[in-house]
C-alpha positions in Angstrom: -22.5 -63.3 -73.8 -20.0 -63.6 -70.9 -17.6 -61.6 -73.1 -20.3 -58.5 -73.4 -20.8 -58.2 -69.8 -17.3 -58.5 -68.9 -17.1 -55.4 -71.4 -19.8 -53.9 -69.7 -18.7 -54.4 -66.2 -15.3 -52.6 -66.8 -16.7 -49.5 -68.6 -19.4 -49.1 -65.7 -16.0 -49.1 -63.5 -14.3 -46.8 -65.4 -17.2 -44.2 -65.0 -16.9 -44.7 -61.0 -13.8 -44.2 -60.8 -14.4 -41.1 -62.5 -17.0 -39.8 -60.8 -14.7 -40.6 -57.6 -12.1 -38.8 -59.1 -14.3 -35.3 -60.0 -15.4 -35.6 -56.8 -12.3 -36.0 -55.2 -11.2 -32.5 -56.5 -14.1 -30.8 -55.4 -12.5 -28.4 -52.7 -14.7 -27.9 -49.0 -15.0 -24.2 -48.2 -15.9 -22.7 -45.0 -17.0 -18.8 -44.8 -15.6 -16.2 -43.0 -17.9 -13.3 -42.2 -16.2 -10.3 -41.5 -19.1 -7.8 -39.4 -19.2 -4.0 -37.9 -19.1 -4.0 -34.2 -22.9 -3.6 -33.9 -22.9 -7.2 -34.5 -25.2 -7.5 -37.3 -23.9 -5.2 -40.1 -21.5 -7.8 -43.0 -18.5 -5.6 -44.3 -18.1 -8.9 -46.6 -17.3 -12.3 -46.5 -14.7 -14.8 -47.6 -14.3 -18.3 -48.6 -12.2 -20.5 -47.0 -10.6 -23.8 -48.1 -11.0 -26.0 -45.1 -7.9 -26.3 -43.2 -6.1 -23.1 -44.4 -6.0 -20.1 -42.6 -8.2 -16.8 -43.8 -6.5 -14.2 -45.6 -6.4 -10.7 -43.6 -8.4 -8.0 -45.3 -7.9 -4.3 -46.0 -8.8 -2.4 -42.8 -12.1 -0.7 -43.3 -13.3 2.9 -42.8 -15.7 5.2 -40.9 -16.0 8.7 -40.3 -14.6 9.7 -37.4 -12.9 6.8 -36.1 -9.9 5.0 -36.3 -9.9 1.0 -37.0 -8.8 -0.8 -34.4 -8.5 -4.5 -36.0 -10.8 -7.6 -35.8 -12.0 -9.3 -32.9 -13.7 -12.7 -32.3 -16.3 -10.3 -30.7 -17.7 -6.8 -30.6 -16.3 -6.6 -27.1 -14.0 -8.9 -27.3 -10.0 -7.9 -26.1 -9.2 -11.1 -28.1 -7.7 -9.8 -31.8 -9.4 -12.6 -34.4 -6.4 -15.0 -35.5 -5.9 -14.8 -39.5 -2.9 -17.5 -39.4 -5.3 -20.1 -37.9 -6.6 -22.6 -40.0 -10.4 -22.5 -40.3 -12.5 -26.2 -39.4 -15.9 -24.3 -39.9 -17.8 -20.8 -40.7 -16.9 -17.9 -38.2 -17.2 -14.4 -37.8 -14.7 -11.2 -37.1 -15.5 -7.9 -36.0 -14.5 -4.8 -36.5 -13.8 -2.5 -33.5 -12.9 1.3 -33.7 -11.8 4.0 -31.5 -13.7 7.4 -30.9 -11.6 10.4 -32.5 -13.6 12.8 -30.7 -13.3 11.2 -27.0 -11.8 13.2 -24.8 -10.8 11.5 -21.2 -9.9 13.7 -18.3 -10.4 11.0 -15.7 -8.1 10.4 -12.9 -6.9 7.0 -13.7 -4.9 4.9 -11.0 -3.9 1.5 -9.9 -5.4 -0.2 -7.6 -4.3 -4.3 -6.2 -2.6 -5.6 -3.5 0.6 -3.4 -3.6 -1.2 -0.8 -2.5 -4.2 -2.3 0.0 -6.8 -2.1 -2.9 -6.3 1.6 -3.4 -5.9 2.1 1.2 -2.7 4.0 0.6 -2.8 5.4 -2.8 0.3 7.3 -3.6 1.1 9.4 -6.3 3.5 6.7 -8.1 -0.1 4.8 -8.2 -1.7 7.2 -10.6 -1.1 6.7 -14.4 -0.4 9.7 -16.5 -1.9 10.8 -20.0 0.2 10.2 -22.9 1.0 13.6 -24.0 -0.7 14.8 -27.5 -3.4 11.3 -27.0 -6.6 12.1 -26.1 -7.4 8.8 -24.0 -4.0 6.9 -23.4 -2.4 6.7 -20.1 0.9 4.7 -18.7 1.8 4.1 -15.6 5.5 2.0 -15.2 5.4 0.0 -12.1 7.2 -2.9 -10.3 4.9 -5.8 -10.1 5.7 -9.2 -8.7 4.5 -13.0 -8.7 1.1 -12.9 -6.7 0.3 -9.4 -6.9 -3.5 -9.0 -8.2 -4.7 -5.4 -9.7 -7.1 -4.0 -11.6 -7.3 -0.3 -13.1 -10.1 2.8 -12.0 -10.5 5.9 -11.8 -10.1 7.8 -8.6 -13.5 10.0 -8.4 -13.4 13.8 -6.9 -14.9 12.7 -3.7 -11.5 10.4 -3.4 -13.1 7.7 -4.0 -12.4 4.6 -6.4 -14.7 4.0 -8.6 -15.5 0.3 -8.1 -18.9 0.4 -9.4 -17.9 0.9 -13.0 -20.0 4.2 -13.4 -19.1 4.7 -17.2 -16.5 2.4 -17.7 -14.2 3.0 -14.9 -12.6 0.3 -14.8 -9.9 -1.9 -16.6 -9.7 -5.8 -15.8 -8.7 -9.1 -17.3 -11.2 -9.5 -20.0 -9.7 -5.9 -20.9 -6.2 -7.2 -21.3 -4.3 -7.3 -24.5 -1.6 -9.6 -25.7 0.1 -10.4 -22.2 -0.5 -14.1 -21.5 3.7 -14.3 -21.3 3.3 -12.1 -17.8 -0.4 -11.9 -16.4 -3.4 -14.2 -16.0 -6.8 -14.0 -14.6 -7.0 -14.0 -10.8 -10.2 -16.7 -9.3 -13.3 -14.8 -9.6 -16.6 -15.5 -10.7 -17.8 -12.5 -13.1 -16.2 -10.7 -15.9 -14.1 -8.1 -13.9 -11.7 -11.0 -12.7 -8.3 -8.9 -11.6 -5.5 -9.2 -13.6 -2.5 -11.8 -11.6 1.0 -10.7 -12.3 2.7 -14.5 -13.4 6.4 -13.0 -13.5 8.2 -10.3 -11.2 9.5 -7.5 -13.3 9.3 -3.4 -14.2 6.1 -3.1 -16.8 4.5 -0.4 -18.4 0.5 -0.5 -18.7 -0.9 1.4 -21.3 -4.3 2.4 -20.9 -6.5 3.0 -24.4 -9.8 4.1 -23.1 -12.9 4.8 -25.8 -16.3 6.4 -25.2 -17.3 2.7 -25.9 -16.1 1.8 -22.8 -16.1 -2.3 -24.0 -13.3 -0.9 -26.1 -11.0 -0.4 -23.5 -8.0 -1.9 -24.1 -4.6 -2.2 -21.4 -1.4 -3.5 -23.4 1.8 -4.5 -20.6 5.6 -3.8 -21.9 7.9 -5.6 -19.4 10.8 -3.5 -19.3 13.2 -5.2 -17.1 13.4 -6.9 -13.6 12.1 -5.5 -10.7 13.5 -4.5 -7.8 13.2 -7.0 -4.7 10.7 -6.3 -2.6 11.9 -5.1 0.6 9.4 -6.7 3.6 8.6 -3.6 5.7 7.0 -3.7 8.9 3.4 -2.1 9.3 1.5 -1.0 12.5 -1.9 -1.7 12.2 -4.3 -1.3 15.4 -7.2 -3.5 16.5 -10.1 -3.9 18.9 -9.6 -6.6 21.7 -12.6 -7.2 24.1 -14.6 -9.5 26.5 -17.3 -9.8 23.8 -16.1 -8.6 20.7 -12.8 -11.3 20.3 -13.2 -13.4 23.6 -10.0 -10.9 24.7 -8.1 -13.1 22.2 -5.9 -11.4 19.2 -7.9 -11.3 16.7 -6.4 -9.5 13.0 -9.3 -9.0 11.0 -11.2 -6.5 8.5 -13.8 -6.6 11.3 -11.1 -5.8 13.7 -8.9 -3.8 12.3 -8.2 0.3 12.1 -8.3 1.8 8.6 -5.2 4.0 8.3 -5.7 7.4 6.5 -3.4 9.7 5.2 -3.7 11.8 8.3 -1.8 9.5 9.9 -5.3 9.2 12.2 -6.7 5.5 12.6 -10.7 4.7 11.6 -12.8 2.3 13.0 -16.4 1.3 12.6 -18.1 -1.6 14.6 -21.0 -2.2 16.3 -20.9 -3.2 19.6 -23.5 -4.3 22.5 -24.2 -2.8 26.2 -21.4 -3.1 28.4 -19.1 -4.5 26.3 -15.9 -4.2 27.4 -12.9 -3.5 25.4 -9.5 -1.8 24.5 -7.2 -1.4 21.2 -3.9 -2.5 20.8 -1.1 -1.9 18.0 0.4 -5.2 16.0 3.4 -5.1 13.6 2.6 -6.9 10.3 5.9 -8.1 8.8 5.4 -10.2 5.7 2.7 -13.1 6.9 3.4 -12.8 9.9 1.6 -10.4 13.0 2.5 -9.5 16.4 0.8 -7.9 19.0 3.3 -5.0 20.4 3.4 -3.0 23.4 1.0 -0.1 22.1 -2.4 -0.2 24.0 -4.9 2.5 24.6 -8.1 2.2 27.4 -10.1 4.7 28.8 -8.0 7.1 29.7 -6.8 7.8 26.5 -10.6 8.6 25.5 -10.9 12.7 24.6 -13.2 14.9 26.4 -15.8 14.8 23.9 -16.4 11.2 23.9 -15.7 10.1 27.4 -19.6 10.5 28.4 -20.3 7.5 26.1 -18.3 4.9 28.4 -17.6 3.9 31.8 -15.3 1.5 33.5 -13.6 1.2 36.7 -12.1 4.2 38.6 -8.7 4.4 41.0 -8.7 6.0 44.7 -8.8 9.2 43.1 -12.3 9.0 41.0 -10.5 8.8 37.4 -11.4 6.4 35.0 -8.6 3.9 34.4 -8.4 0.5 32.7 -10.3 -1.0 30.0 -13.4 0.8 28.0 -16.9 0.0 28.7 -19.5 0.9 26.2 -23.3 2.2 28.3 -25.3 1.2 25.3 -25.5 -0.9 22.2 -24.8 1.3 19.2 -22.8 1.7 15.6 -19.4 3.1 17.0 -17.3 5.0 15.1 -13.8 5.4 16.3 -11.0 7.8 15.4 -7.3 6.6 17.1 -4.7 9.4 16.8 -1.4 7.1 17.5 0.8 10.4 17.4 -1.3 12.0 20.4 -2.5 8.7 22.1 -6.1 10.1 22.1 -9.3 8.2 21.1 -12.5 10.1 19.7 -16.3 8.1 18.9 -19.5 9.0 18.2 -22.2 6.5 18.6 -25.3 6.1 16.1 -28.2 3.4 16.3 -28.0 -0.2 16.4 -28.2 -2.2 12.8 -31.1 -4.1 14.0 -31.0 -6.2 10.8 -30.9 -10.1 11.2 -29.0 -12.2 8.6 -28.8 -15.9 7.2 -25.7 -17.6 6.7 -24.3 -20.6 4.5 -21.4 -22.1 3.3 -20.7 -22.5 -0.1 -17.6 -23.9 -2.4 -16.7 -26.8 -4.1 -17.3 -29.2 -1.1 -19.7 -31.7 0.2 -19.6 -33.0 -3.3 -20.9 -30.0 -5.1 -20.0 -27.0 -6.9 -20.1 -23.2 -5.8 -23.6 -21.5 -5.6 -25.3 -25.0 -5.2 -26.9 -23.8 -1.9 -28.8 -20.8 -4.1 -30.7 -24.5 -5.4 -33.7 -24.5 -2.8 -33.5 -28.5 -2.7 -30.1 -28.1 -1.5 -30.2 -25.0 0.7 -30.7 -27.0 4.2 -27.4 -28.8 3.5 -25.6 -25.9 3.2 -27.2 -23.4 5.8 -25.6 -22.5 9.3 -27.7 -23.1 12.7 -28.0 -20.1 14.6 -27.8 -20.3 18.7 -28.0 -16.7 19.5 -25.0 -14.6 17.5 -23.2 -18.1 16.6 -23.9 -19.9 13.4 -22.9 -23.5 13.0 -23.2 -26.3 10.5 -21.8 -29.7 12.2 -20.1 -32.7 10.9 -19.1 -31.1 7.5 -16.6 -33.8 6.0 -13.7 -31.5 4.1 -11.2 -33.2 1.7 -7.7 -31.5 0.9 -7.4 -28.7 -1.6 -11.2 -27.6 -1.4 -12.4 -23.6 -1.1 -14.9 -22.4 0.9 -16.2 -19.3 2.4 -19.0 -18.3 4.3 -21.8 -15.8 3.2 -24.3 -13.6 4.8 -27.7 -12.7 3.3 -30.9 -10.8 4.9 -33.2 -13.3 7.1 -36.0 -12.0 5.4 -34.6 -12.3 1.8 -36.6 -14.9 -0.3 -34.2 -15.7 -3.2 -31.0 -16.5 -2.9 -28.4 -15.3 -5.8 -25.3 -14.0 -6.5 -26.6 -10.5 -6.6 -28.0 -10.6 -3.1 -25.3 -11.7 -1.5 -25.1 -8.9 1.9 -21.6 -9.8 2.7 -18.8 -13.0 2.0 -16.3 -14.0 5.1 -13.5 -15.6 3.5 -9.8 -16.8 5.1 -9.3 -13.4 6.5 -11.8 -13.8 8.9 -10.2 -17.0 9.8 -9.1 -17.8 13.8 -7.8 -20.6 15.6 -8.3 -22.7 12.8 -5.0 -25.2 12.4 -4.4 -26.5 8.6 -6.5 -23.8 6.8 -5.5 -20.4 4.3 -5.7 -18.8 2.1 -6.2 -20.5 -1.4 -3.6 -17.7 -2.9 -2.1 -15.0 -2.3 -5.1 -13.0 -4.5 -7.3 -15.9 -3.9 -9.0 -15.4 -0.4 -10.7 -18.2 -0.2 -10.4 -20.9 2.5 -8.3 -23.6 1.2 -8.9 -27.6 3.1 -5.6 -28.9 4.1 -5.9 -31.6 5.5 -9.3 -34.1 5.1 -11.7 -34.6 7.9 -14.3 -34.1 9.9 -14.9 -30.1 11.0 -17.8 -28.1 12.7 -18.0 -25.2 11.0 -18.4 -21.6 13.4 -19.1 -17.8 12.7 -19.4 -15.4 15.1 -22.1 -12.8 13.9 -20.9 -10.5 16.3 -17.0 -10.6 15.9 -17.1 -11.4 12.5 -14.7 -14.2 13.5 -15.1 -17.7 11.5 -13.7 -20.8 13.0 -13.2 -24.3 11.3 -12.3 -26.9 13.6 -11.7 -30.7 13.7 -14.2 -32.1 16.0 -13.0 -32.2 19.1 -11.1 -29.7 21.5 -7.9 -29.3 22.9 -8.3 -28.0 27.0 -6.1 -27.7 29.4 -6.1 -26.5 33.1 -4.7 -22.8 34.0 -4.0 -21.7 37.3 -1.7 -20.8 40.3 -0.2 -24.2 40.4 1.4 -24.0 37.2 1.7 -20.1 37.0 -0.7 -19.4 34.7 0.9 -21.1 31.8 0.2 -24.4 31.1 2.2 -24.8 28.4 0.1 -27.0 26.2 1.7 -30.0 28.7 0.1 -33.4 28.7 0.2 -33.1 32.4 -2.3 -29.8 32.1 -4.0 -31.6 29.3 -7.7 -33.3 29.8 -9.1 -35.8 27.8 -12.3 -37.3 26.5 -15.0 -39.0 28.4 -14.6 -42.8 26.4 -18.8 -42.8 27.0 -19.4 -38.9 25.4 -16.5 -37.5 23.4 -18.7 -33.9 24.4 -17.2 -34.2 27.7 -13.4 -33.6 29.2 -12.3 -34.6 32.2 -8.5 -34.4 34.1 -7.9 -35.7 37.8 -5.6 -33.1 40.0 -4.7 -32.7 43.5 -5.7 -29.4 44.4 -4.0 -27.5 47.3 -5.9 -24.7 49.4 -6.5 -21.6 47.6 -5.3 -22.8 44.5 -7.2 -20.8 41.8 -7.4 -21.9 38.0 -9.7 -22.1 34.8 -9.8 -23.8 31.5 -8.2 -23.1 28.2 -10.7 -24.9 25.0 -9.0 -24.7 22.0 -9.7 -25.8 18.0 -7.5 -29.6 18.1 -3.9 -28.7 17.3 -4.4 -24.5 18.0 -2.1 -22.9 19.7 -4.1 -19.7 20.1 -7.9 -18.5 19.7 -8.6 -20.4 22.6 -11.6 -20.0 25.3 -11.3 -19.1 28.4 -13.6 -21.0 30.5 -14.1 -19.5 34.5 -16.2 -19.6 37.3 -19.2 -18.4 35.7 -19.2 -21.5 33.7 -19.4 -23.8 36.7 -22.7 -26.4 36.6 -25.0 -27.9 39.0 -24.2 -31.6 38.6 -20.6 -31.8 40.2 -20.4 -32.9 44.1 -17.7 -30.9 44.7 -18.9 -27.9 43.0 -19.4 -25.8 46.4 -16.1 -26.6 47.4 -14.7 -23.9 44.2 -16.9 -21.1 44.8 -15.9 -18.9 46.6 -17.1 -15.5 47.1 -14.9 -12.5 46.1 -13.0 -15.1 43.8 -13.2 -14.5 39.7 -11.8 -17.7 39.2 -12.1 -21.0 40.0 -10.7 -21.0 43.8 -10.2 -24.4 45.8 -11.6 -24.1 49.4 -10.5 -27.3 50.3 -7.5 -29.1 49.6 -7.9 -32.5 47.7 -7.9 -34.7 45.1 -10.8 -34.1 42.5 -12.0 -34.7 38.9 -13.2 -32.1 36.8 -15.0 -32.3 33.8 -15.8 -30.0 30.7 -18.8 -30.4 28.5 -18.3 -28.4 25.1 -20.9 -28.3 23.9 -22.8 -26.5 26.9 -19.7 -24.8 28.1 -20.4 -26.3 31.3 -18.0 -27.1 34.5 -18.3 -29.6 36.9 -16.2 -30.9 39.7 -16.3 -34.5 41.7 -14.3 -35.6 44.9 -12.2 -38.9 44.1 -12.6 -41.2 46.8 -9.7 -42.8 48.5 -9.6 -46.5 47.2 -9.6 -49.4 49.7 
């Protein structure tokens, strides 16, 4: 009996192992399906054997257009990989270019070499491929850093930004180029293009009545040439109200140059603002304030009745620009000819909301659009300042500020009335840009910072808490020098509050420099206009027909600076036993 099962036992294995083995040689396919480029329609399909790559098919036809390859989607710039081994099913799709299409479009490049299309030469514009109804090439030197993207100059001179039929060529329209470019930071699907490697390229430009089918190949050539660093006047607004009289290089600031040679500017500005403009020299990173100006005497016959300002022995208007009314200005600076033109329309009486947003306070960007989190992001308004306090910042985080209508409900990406990113940045020590094409504020160093934007200037401050002020006057001839001596220091009972203990002689005159901890420029000028009620000594340094602070009576007194009211007050020190 024993025998019999023992017999039995090793057939019944003999048939598992079998089985095992039939199965064993069964082979796993995955399918391929191989659609049109409406998405839907299957030209055929293809079994796979797990593991092994696909094999290409024959290119198909249509009537009218030429095949173009497959793609891992209609739109898709990305060619479908047939020497990749398939895991699981997946689809290509056929894409095909428009015989019949025809394009006449002015077709240029626009990115940082050129001011996003400011100063649009001719070597900017690409040119049509002769006998090709729709390819264009432009060969260009492009270095490491320089971010561009591809549009079409529009008969009214301007670029075509808003994509009005296709006018456009990004990164998600780049082919085959990873060696060279990559995707500059952005948030949607027209991210610019980011040059990784200086050289000469050629960009060819395939353009298709399916406008998804736009296609931008890039040859690299050779090396480019080095990039000579050329000096560039700019010119600026600098005023009481408008930049605190501080130097202040911003978009908000800052002349449009046009191929005139003439000088645009467009800002709106409130009664009796007072003001000039001033040239700067941009060399590389680095801008300088030079020895161009231009007041009210350079202000043309035409526009002269919209100002006023003081007037010499004679009657004439000299010195800086005053404005009679609030308005929209918009100015025209001819450097050549030294003149100044405006016109004046009505005040944008529109009021905004601001917040930061990033990847800070232990979020990610757009978290302030979440209504739960909107009051932890949002700015306090105190007249044309907005502030958010206390805002702990660690190294390498981004940031930037952005602006949407008070009245607006819902807060979204596509809302958004204006961003204020590093270029709107002033006196703020250990911050930048994040890139040179990513312009968003890059952390430095970790702390503690109040967070500022001027509504008015369009000026954004971040700033360690805490100031830097030191006293300015006769005594040390106007230039302190950023001097320990100069220097005050915080109250040890209210870190608000700075205080400094001088000897004062007769008629000595003087005023406060605040500044951002560790700035060496943006800095607040703080007069007599600022001086309090509380200080005993008060009296003693106000004296009539005196802008600044002016000493009536020599001694020895303490003066203290509240910053966060701006405030000045002055005590005698009493002679100690």
């Amino acid at each position: 009996m024993r025998k019999v099962l023992s017999i039995v036992s090793i057939a019944l294995l003999i048939v598992a192992m079998t089985l095992s083995m039939v199965a064993c040689n069964e082979t796993e396919t995955v399918t391929l399906t191989l659609c049109d480029n409406d998405g839907t329609t299957v030209l055929s399909t293809q079994k796979v054997e797990k593991g092994k790559a696909p094999t290409m098919p024959e290119a198909p036809t249509k009537e009218g257009f030429t095949f173009r390859g497959w793609f891992v989607t209609p739109t898709s710039a990305k060619a479908f990989d047939f020497d990749a081994p398939m895991k699981e099913d997946a689809k290509a799709y056929a894409q095909w270019q428009d015989n019949s299409f025809v394009d006449t479009r002015d077709w240029v490049i626009s990115g940082t070499m050129n001011g996003w299309g400011d100063k649009l030469a001719t070597n900017y514009h690409m040119t049509k491929v002769a006998g090709k109804n729709n390819v264009f090439e432009l060969k260009i030197d492009l270095h490491v850093g320089d971010a561009f993207q591809l549009t079409v100059l529009l008969d009214t001179g301007i670029l075509d930004y808003n994509n009005k039929d296709g006018a456009r060529a990004s990164f998600r329209n780049l082919v085959g180029a990873d060696e060279y470019m990559e995707a500059a930071t952005g948030l949607d699907e027209n991210k610019n293009i980011s040059v990784k490697q200086d050289g000469n390229y050629t960009l060819t430009l395939t353009t298709d009545s399916n406008t998804s089918n736009n296609r931008l190949t890039v040859t690299r050539n050779g090396d480019a040439k080095p990039v000579e660093v050329q000096e560039v006047v700019n010119y600026y607004i600098k005023g009481a109200g408008i930049t605190n009289w501080a130097n202040v290089f911003s978009p908000a600031t800052r002349f449009v140059a046009g191929a005139d040679g003439k000088h645009t500017l467009k800002v709106q500005l409130k009664a009796g603002e007072e003001f000039m403009f001033m040239g700067a020299v941009t060399k590389g990173d680095e801008i300088k304030e030079n020895s161009q100006y231009f007041n009210i005497t350079n202000v043309d016959e035409a526009s002269i009745a919209l100002f006023t300002g003081k007037t010499d022995e004679t009657g004439k208007l000299v010195g800086n620009i005053k404005t009679k009314e609030a308005g929209i200005y918009d100015f025209v600076l001819d450097p050549e000819n030294k003149t100044i033109s405006a016109t004046k329309s009505a005040v944008d009486a529109t009021e905004y909301k601001y917040y930061i947003d990033g990847n800070i306070l232990g979020g990610a960007w757009g978290d302030y659009q979440n209504s739960e989190n909107e009051s932890k992001y949002k700015m306090t308004q105190n007249g044309d300042v907005f502030t958010i306090e206390g805002v702990v910042l660690n190294a390498d985080e981004e940031l930037v500020v952005r602006a949407y209508k008070a009245s607006e409900t819902t807060l979204g990406w596509d809302n958004i009335a204006a961003a204020y990113n590093s270029e709107y940045l002033s006196g703020s020590v250990g911050f930048s840009a994040a890139s040179k094409t990513n312009l968003n504020v890059k952390v430095g160093e970790s702390g503690t910072y109040n967070i500022t934007f001027n509504s008015y200037s369009k000026v954004l401050t971040i700033a360690k808490v805490g100031k830097d002020v030191f006293v300015k006057g006769t005594m040390n001839g106007w230039k302190h020098e950023f001097k320990d001596e100069f220097k005050m220091t915080a109250n040890s009972e209210n870190k608000d509050v700075y205080e400094i203990t001088l000897t004062f002689e007769k008629d000595v005159e003087f005023g406060l420099d605040a500044y951002n901890i560790g700035a060496k420029d943006g800095g607040l000028w703080v007069g007599k206009d600022k001086l309090g009620t509380d200080g005993d000594a008060n009296a003693i340094f106000t004296v009539e027909g005196k802008g600044n602070i002016c000493c009536s009576e020599a001694g020895k007194y303490r003066v203290t600076y509240n910053y966060k009211t701006g405030i000045i007050d002055i005590y005698k020190v009493q002679a100690t036993a």
